[in-house]
N, C-alpha and C positions, 0 to 999 in steps of 0.2 A: 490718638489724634495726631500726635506726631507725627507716626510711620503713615500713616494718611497722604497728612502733608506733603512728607517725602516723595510717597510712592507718586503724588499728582504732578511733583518737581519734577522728578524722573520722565512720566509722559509727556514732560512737555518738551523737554532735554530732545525728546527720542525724533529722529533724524526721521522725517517720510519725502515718497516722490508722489509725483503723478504724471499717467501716458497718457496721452491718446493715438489710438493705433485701430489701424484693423482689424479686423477679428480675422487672423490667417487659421489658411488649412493648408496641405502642405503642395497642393495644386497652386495655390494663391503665390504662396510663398518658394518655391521656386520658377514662377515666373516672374518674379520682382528681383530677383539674385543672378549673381554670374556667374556658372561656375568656371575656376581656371581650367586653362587647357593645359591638359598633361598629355604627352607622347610615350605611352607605353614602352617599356624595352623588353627586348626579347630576349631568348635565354643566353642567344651566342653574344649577346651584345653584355648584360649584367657576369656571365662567366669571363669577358674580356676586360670588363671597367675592373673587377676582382683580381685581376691577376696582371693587372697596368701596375709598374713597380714605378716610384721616386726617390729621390734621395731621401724629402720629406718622410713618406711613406714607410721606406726601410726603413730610418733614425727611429720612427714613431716603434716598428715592429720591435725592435731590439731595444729598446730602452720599455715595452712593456714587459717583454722576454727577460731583463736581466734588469730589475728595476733597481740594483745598486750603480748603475751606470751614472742612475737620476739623480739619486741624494746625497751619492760620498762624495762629488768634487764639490758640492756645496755643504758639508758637511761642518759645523761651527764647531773649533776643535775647542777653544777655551768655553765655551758655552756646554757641552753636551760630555767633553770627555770624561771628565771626573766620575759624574753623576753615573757614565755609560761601564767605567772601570768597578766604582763599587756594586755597581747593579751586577754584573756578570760576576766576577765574586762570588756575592752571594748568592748568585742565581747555582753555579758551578758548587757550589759548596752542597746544593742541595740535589745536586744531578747527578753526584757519583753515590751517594747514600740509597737514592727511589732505583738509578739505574742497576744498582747491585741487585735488591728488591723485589724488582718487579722482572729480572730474569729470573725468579723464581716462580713467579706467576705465567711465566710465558714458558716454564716446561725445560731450561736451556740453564747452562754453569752462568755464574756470577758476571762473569768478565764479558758475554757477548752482552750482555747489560749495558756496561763501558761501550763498548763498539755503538752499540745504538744509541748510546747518550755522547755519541762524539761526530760519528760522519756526517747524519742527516740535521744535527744540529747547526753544523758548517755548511754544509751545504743549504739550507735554507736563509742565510745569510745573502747569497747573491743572488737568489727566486722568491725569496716571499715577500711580501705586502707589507705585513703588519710590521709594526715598531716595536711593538712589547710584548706580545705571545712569546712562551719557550716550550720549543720543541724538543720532542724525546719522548722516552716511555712515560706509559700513561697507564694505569690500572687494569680500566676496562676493555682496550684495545690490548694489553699483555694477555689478562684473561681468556681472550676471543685466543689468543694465538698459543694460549697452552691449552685450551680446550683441540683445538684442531691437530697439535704439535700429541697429542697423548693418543686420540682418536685411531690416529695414522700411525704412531709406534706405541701402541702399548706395551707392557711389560709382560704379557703372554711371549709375546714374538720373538723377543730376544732371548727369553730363558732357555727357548729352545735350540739347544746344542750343548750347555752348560748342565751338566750332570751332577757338580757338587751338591751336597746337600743344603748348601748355605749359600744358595743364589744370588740373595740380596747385599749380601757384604763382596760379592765378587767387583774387583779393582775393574776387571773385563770387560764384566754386567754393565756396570754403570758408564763407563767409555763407551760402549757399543751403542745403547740406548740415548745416549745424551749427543753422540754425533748424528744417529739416525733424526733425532726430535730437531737437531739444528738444521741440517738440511731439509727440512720440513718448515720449520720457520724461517726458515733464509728464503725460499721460492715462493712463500707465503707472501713475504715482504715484496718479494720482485712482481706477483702477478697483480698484486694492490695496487703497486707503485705502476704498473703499466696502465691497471684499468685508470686511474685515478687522473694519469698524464693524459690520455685520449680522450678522457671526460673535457678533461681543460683544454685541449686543442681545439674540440670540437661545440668548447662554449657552453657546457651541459653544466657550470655553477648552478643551477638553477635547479636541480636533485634534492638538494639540502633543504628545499621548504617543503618537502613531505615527509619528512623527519619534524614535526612541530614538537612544540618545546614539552609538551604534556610528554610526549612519546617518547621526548630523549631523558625528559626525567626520570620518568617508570622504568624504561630503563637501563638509566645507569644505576637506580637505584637496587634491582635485580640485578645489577652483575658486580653491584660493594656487598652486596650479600653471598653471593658464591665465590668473589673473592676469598671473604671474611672466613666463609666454614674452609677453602683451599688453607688459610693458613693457621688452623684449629691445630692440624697436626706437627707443625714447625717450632706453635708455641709451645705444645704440651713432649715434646721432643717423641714424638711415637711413631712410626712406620705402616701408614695405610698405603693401599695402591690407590691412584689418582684418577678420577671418574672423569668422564665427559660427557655431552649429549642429554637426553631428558633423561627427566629427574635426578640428574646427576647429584643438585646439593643433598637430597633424601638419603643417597646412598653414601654420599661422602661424610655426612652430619652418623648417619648408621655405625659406618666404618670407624669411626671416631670413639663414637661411645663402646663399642663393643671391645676397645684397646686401650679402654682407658687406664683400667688397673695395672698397666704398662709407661705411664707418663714418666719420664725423666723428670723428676723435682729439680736437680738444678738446671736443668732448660726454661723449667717454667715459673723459676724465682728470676733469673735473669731477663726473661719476656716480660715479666710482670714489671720487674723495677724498671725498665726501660719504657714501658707502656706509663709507666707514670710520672716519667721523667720527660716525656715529650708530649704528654699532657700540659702538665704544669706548663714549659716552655711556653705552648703554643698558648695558653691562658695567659702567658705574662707578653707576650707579644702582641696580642688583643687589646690586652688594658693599656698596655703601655705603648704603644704603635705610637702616639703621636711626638710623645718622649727621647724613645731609641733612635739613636741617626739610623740604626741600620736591624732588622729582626736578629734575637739569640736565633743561630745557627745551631739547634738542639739536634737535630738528625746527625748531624756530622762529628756534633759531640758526643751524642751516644754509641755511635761507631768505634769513636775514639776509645772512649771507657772502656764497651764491651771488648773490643781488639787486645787491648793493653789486660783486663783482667783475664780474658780467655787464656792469652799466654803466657801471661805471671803465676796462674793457677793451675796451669795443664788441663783446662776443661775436656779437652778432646781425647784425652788417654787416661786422667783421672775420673772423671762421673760420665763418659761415654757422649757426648754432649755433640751434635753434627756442624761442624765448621763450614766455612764457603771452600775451603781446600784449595787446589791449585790454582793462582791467576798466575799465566803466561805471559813476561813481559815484552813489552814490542807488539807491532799491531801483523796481524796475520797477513800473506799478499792475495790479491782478488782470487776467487774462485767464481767458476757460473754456476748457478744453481742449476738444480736436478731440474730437468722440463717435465720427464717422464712423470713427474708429481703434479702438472698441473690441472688435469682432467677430474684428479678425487678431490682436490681443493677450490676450486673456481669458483663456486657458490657461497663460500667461506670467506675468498679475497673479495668478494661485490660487497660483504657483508663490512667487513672492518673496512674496504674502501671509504664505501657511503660515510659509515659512522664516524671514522679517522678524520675524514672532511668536515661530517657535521660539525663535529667538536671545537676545531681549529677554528672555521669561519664563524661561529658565535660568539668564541671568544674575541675573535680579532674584530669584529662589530661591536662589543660590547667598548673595548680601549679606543677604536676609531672615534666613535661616537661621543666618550669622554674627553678627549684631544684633539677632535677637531680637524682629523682627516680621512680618506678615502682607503678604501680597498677592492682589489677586487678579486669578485670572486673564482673568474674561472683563470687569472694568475695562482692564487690560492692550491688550487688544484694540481695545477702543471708542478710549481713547487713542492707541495707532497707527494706528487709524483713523481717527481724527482730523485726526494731525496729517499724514499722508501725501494725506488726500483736500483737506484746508482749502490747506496747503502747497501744493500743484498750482495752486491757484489765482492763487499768487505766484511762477511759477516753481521751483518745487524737484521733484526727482525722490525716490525712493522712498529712502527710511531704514528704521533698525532701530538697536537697541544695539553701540556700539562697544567689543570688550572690552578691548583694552587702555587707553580714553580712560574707562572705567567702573573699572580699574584703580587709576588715577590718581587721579581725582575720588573714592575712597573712600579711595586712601593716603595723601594731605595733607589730611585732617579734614573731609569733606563731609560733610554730618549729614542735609540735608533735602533737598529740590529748586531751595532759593535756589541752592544751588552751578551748577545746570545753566543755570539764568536767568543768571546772571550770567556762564557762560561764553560765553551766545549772545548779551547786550549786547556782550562786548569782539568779535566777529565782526559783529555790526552794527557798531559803529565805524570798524571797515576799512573794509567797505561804503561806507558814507557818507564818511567822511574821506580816508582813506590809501589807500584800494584800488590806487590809480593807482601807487602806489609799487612795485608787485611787478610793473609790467610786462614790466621784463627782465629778470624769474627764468626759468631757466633752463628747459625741461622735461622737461631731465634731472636736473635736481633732485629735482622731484616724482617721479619716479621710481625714485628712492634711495629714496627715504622709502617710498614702496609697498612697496618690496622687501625692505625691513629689516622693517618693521611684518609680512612675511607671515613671520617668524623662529617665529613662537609657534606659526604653524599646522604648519608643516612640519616639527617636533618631534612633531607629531602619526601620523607614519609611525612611531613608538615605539611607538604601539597594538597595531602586526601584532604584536608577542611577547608585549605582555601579555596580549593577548585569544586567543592559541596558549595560552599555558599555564590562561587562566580557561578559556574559554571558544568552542568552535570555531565552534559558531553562530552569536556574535554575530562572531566572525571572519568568515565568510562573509558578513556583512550587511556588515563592515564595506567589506572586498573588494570585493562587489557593486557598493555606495556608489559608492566609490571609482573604480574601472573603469569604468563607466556613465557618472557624472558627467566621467571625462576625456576619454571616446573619444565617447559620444553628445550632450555639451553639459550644461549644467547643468538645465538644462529637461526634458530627457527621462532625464537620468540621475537626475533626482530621483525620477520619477516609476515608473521602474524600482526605483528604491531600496525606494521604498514600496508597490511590487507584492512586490517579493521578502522583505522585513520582513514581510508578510502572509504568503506560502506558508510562510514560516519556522512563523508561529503556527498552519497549518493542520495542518503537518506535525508539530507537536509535540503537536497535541491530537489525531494520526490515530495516533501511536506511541508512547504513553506507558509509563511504567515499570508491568511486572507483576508485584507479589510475592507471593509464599504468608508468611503472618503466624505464628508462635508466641507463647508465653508465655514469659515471665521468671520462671520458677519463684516460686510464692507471692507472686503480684500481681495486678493486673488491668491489667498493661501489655503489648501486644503487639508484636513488631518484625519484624524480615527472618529467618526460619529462616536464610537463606544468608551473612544479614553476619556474624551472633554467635553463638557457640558454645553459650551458657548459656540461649538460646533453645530451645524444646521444643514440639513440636508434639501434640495431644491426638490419642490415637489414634481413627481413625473420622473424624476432622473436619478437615478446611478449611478455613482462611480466605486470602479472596483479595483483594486491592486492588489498583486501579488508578489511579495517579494523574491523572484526567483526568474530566470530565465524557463523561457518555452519550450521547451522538448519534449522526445520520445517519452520521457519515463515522469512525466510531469504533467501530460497534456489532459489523461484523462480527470484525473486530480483537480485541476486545475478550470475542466468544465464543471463537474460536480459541485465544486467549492462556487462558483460563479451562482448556478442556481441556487445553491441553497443560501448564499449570503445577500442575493438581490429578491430571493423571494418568488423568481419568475422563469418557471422551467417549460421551455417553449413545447416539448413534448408532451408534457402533462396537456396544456393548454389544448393543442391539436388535438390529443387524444379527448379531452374533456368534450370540444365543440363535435369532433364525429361521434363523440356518443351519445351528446344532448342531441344533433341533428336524426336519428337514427330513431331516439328513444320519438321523437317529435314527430317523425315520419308515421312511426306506429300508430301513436296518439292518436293523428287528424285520418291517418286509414281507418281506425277503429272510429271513431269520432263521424265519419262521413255513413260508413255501415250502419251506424245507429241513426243517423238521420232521416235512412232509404227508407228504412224498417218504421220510422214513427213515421214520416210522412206517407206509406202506403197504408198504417192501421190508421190513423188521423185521415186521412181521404175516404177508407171505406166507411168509418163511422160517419161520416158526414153524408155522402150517398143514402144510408138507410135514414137518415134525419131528415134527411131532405123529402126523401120517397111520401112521409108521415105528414109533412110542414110543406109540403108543393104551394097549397093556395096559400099558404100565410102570408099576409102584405107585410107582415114587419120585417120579414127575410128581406134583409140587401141585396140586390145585384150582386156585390162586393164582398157577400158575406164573412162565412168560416172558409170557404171554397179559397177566396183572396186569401184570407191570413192563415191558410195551415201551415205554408213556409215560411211566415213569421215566428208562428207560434214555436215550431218546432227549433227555429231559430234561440230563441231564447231560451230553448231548453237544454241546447249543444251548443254553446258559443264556439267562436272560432279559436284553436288553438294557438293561432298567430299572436292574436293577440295577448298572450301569456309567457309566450318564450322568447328566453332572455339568453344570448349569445356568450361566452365563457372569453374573456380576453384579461390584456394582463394592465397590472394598475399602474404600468408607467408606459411612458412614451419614449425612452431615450436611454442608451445604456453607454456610458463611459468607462474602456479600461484605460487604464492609466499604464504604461507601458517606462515609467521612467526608471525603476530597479531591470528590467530587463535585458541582460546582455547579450543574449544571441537565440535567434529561433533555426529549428532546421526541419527539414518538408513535414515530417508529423505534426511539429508545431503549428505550422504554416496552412497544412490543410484542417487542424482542429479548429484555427481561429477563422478560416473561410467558414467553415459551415457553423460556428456560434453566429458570425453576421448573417448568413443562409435563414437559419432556424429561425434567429428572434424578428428577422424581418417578414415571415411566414406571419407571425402572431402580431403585429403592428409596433414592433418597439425599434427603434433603428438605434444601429450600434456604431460608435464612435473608437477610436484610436488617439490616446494625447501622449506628448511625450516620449515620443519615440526616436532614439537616436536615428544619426545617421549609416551606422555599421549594421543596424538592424532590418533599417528600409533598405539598403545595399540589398541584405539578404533576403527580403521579400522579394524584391525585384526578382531578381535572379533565380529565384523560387515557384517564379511565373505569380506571385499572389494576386497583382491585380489585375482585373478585365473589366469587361463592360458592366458587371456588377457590383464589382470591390474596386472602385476608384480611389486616388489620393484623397477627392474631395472627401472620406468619411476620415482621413489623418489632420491630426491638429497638432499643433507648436505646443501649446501648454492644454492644462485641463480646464482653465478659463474659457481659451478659446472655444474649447467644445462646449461647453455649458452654454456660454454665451449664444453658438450657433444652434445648441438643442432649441435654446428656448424661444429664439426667432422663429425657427419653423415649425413650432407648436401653435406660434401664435398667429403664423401663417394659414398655417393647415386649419385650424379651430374659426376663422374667419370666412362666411359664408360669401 
């Protein structure tokens, strides 16, 4: 009784209008409108406004170009610095640790790790956007770039000229192999970093949403899992050769097991305590997050430990145990990368381009969007273009945003990009100073820390239920992703990803939802006859929608679906009435032959009756003689009147045209000949709803003439209902 109560409180609360207006159609309605006058400009005229320079103008180009121009002289030093000193820090504390790392993942010695967690970090300081993203190596993107870096130098290549029987321990071997893989990844870096700058020149931010998020999940999620088995063998201290391409993890997980009975136990007691030491950490920084001013820096302290026990106990000449070995101090001078290598890798740099990109600008949407300011995206780009193709030039391989290191550097108070600078001064300092001090860390250290840090992505197999119960399409993308990226390599599983994320959208604009519309009694709203009961359909009339644009790959779909949802398929009908007319024909042909035939035997029996009956007075004048084409009459009635013409059970057919975003000539000529057709069989078809970018493109399409006028186009679907029903009532009026 209550909620009653409420609910009639509620109606009465509930805010209504009332019009009265015209019933427009779009004839009506743009003769009562003005439109403005616009003066077209031509192309020498729009190429000369485009290249009219101002002060205005330039100040605006160069302060998009170099957006530290914009914020540092306003930059709140007592407000932002502190917060920006301890963020970078800690941000720094965790970028020489992943940067060691994940040049293991990229195919290349420890230290061009440093290089890449130092230039392009700086460098994105005076180009990028974002406040809080930290740039530098990144897992997935390492990955892609020791997959290609292995591909192009495998370890065939180089053995040959090395005659020793002990290849693999060769000082030579490994020099030789490890400079070829770095100039492989250094022109890697440069042709990313070029495509990636001309993408952003040319305003192409806009790439990145056919990478949707299903796709970038699946994956990343396939490439923490080929990470994961790349560092099987770093933890269990064993010597496989390093796969790439399809089925590469099959072969590397193979390789693994078949060496097992070779693992270094103390490599893989010291993987193991470190794996659970940076567990624990990352657990107590979880719980405790809102406690700690600042997160346990556990990476850098496992570093620390492993470094210090490595050398204390002679790991590397006492239990044979693989060190990071040489870091060269000082930073190397430019070199340009080999060109000659750009032709076998070019399909590879689009591949980490795109993705390098994706990465970064979701993150950096995701903190914009938390703080309250902008970004943009094809700045975005020009900036990792930048700093990936400038970077190369110093030794560094290809980067993107690191999410867990963007994490960080936004949850201990990082305000602006001072924080990122300042985390790749404390990784220059190594460089130059201390580097030499991590030479006998472990590389099964660094491998713990890879494998922890892949903890966040591999939570990402949580998706298959959510996206089961949202969503099964984006499931299958995800699937796709996923599968592709692990069995076909990252490279081609991408590239699958993004074919099949396409058939997805073709598929969905060739199969779109088709409904028939009613009224909500005493309004002018219309919905699904089929979802809601209080929904009412006008007798005589139709309405139909589809949600989806008109085109080639839709149009026939899209007639079919018409017929069979209004019940009224003007062909059937046509065909129905030539065949009753036909069948009718026959009928009264035959029907008339049988008439000839009884009125010539009904006349001659009457002749001889007559012959018999001459004097009989009761014989009429008028007799049988009069009524034998009566009689015969009633014995063949006329066909006419029994045949019944085949037509269809409404009078008026309404598409609703308001989901529709673009028709092009197949569209155009389908929807000419559905009004053609149904107006053949007496049903006249209506237009509501229809933008103005649409009727542009009619026009333009030639669609209307003396037959398809505006008058069948209406403003809403009331209007047409409204004007069905007038000239029904018009026409039905004797």
């Amino acid at each position: 009784m209550e909620h009653a109560q409420e609910h009639e409180a509620c109606l009465e609360q509930t805010q209504s209008y009332c019009v009265e207006r015209p019933i427009y159609n779009q004839e009506l309605l743009q003769g009562q409108l003005h439109r403005r006058e616009r003066t077209p400009q031509t192309l020498r005229q729009k190429i000369a406004r485009s290249c009219r320079c101002s002060s205005k103008k330039a100040k605006s180009h160069l302060y998009r170009f170099l957006p530290i121009l914009k914020w540092l002289p306003r930059y709140p030093v007592k407000e932002y610095l502190l917060g920006d000193i301890i963020s970078g820090i800690s941000t720094g504390v965790m970028q020489l640790p992943q940067g060691l790392a994940y040049a293991l993942l990229a195919a290349v010695p420890p230290v061009f790790g440093l290089y890449s967690s130092f230039y392009p970090v700086f460098l994105y300081t005076f180009f990028g956007t974002s406040k809080h993203i930290s740039i530098g190596t990144f897992a997935v993107i390492s990955m892609m770039v020791g997959g290609v870096a292995v591909r192009e130098v495998p370890d065939e290549i180089i053995s040959v000229g090395y005659n020793s029987t002990n290849v693999t321990d060769s000082i030579e071997y490994y020099t030789a192999r490890d400079a070829k893989r770095v100039q492989v990844a250094v022109t890697l870096a440069f042709l990313s970093g070029i495509i990636q700058l001309c993408l952003g020149l040319l305003r192409f931010g806009f790439v990145a949403i056919y990478l949707t998020e299903p796709l970038v999940r699946g994956f990343t999620t396939a490439a923490a899992v080929h990470v994961f088995t790349s560092q099987l063998k770093y933890l269990l201290g064993i010597k496989t050769k390093r796969y790439s391409g399809p089925l590469s993890v099959v072969y590397s997980i193979a390789a693994v097991l078949s060496k097992i009975t070779t693992t270094n136990i103390a490599a893989l007691i010291v993987g193991l305590t470190c794996i659970v030491l940076l567990l624990i950490g990352k657990e107590i920084n979880l719980r405790f997050k809102k406690k700690l001013p600042v997160p346990i820096p556990m990476e850098i302290i496992v570093v620390i430990i492993g470094t210090g026990v490595s050398a204390g106990m002679n790991l590397s000449e006492s239990y044979r145990v693989d060190v990071v070995g040489n870091i060269p101090q000082g930073l190397h001078p430019p070199a340009v990368p080999e060109i000659q290598l750009i032709p076998a890798i070019f399909v590879d740099a689009i591949a980490i381009a795109i993705v390098g990109f994706s990465m970064a600008v979701s993150m950096a949407k995701i903190f914009a969007l938390k703080h309250g300011y902008t970004i943009d995206g094809n700045q975005e780009l020009i900036a990792l273009g930048i700093c990936n193709s400038v970077g190369s030039f110093f030794q560094s391989f290809s980067i993107t945003c690191s999410m867990s290191r963007s994490l960080v550097q936004e949850s201990t108070g990082g305000k602006t990009q001072i924080a990122g600078a300042l985390s790749s001064i404390m990784v220059l300092l190594v460089i130059v100073a201390i580097g030499y001090l991590f030479e006998p860390l472990p590389q099964t250290v660094l491998a713990a820390i890879v494998m922890v840090n892949l903890k966040g992505m591999f939570k990402q197999f949580g998706d298959v239920t959510h996206f089961w119960r949202t969503s099964k399409m984006e499931l299958a993308i995800w699937v796709v992703a996923f599968v592709a990226s692990l069995f076909l390599g990252l490279d081609y599983g991408l590239l699958t990803a993004v074919a099949f994320a396409m058939i997805t959208i073709i598929y969905r604009t060739q199969s779109p939802q088709y409904r028939i519309l009613g009224q909500i009694p005493d309004t002018d709203i219309y919905c699904d006859v089929e979802e809601y009961e209080e929904v009412k359909e006008y007798p005589g009339i139709k309405i139909f929608q589809a949600n989806a644009s008109l085109y080639f790959a839709n149009s026939e779909s899209y007639t079919s679906a018409l017929k069979k949802k209004t019940g009224v398929d003007p062909c059937a009908i046509s065909a129905a009435r030539r065949k009753a007319q036909k069948r009718h024909a026959r009928e009264v042909k035959k029907a008339n032959k049988l008439r000839k035939k009884a009125v010539l035997k009904l006349t001659n029996d009457m002749e001889a009756s007559v012959k018999h009956e001459i004097a009989n007075d009761e014989l009429s004048v008028n007799g049988k003689f009069a009524s034998a084409d009566a009689t015969v009459q009633d014995m063949y009635p006329d066909e006419h009147e029994h045949f019944v013409e085949p037509k269809a059970n409404i009078h008026s057919l309404i598409l609703d045209f308001a989901p529709v975003n673009f028709v092009d000539s197949v569209g155009a000529k389908t929807l000419k000949s559905i009004i053609k057709e149904y107006k053949e069989v007496g049903v006249c078809v209506c237009i509501a709803s229809c933008s103005g970018p649409v009727m542009n493109e009619l026009t333009r399409l030639n669609f209307f003439d003396n037959t398809v006028t505006r008058e069948l186009l209406f403003h809403s679907i009331h209007d047409a209902v409204l004007a069905c029903q007038v000239k029904d009532r018009s026409a039905s009026q004797p």
